[in-house]
C-alpha positions in Angstrom: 118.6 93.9 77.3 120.0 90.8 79.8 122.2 93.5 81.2 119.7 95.8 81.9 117.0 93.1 84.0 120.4 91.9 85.6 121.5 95.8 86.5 117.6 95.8 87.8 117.5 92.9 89.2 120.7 93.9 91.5 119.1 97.1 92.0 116.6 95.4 93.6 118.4 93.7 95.9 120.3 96.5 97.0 118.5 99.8 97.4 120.1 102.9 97.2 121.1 104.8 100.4 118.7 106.8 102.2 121.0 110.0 101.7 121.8 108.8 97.8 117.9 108.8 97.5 117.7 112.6 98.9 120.6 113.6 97.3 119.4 112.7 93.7 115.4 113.8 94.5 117.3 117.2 96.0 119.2 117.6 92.4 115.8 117.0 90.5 114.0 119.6 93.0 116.9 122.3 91.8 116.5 121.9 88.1 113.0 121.7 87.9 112.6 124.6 90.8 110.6 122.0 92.8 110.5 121.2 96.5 111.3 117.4 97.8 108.6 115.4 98.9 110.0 112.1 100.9 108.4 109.4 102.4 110.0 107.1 104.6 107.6 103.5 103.7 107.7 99.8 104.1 106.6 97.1 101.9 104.3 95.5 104.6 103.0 98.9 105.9 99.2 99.1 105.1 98.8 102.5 105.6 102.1 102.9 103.3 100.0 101.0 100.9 97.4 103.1 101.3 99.4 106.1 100.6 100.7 104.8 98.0 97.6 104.2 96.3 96.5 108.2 97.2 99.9 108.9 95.2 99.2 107.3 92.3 95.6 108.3 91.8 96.3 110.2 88.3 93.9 113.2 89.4 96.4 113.6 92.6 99.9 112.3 91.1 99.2 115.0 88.1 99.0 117.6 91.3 101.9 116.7 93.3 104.4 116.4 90.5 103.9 119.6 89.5 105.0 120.9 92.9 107.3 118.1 94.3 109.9 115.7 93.6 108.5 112.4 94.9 110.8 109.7 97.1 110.8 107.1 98.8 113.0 105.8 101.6 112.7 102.1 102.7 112.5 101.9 106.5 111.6 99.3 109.0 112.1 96.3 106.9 113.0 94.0 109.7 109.7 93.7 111.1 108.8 91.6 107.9 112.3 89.7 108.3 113.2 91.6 104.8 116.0 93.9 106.2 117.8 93.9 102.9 115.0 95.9 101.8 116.0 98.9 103.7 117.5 102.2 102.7 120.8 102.2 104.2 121.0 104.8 106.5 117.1 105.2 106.9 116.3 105.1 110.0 119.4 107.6 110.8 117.6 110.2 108.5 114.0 109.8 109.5 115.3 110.6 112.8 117.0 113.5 111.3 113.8 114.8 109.6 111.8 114.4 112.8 110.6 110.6 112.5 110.6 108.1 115.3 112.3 104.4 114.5 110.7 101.4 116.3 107.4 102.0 114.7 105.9 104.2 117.1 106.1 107.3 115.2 103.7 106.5 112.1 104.9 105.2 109.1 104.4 106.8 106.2 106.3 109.5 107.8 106.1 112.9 105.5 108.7 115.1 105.1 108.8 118.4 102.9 111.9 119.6 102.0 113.4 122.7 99.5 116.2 121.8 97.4 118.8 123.0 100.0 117.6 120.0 102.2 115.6 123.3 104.6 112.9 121.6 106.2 109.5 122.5 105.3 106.9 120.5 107.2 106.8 116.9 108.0 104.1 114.8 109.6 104.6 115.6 113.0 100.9 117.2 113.8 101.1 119.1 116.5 98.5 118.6 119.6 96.6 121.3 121.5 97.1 121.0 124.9 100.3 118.2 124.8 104.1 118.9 124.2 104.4 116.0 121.8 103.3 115.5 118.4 102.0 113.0 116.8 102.6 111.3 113.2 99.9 111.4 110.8 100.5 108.3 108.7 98.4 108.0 106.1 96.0 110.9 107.2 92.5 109.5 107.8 91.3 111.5 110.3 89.8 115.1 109.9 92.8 116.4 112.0 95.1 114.2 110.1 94.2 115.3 106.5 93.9 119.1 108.3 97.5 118.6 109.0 98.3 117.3 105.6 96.6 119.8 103.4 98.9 122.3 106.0 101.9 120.6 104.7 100.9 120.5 101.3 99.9 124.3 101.1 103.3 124.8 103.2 105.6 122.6 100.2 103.6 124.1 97.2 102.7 127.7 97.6 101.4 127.9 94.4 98.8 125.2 94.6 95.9 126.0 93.4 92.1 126.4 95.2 90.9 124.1 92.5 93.9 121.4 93.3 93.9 121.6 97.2 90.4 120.9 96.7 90.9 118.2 94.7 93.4 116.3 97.1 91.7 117.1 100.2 88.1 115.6 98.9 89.7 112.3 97.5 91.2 111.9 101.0 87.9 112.6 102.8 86.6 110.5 100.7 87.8 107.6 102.4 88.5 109.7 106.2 86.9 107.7 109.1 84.5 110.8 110.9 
């Protein structure tokens, strides 16, 4: 058992790479013929935290896991002078997948991704009438949880009327109008 808190404890200290953390969700999302659903967070990220609690609301986390394979990739962790909190290699993949570093692109940045690593949607919203996107965060907004509910009917074909529903009404819920 003291091995174990120890091996946690270390674990702790040093969190996995940001490409160890797609790798394994990527090798779950295989076997259980799933899609990869990453988010790229921070510990002193309110909207993070906000996401967060969206993902563990049992009604939605009983949805999701039954399309995706959920991760998480520390990002940004300087800004709270807790750099040794980051996912090695981070910020190199959010850029990969589309993300901005430097906080300007939106953290908690979505991405959507087979099992193959093919990118399926992340949350980049496009803008009528401008080039650029913008990130969603945690979607608020009306055009923010339009976008996500897009994504989420983009990663999990086979969700259901009855569960979009579901998702989409508990983030309205708390949307600003």
């Amino acid at each position: 058992m003291m091995l174990l808190v120890a091996a946690s404890s270390l674990a702790a200290q040093d969190p996995p790479s940001a490409e160890r953390v797609l790798a394994g969700a990527r090798a779950q999302a295989a076997q259980q013929h799933k899609n990869v659903f990453l988010i790229f967070t921070a510990s002193w990220c309110e909207p993070c935290k906000q996401f967060e609690t969206f993902l563990e609301a049992p009604e939605i986390h009983s949805i999701l896991e039954k399309h995706f394979v959920i991760a998480r990739v520390s990002i940004g962790e300087e800004f709270a002078d807790k750099p040794g909190l980051n996912s090695p290699g981070g910020g190199k993949l959010l850029v990969e997948l589309g993300g901005v570093t430097g906080g300007e692109g939106g953290i908690p940045f979505i991405v959507l991704l087979d099992a193959k690593r093919k990118l399926i949607a992340n949350s980049n919203r496009p803008v009528k009438g401008k080039a650029e996107v913008e990130g969603i965060g945690y979607p608020t907004e009306p055009e923010e949880i339009d976008w996500f509910m897009t994504m989420l009917k983009k990663g999990a074909p086979l969700l259901t009327k009855d569960d979009a529903q579901v998702v989409e009404e508990w983030l309205r819920k708390g949307a600003r109008s």
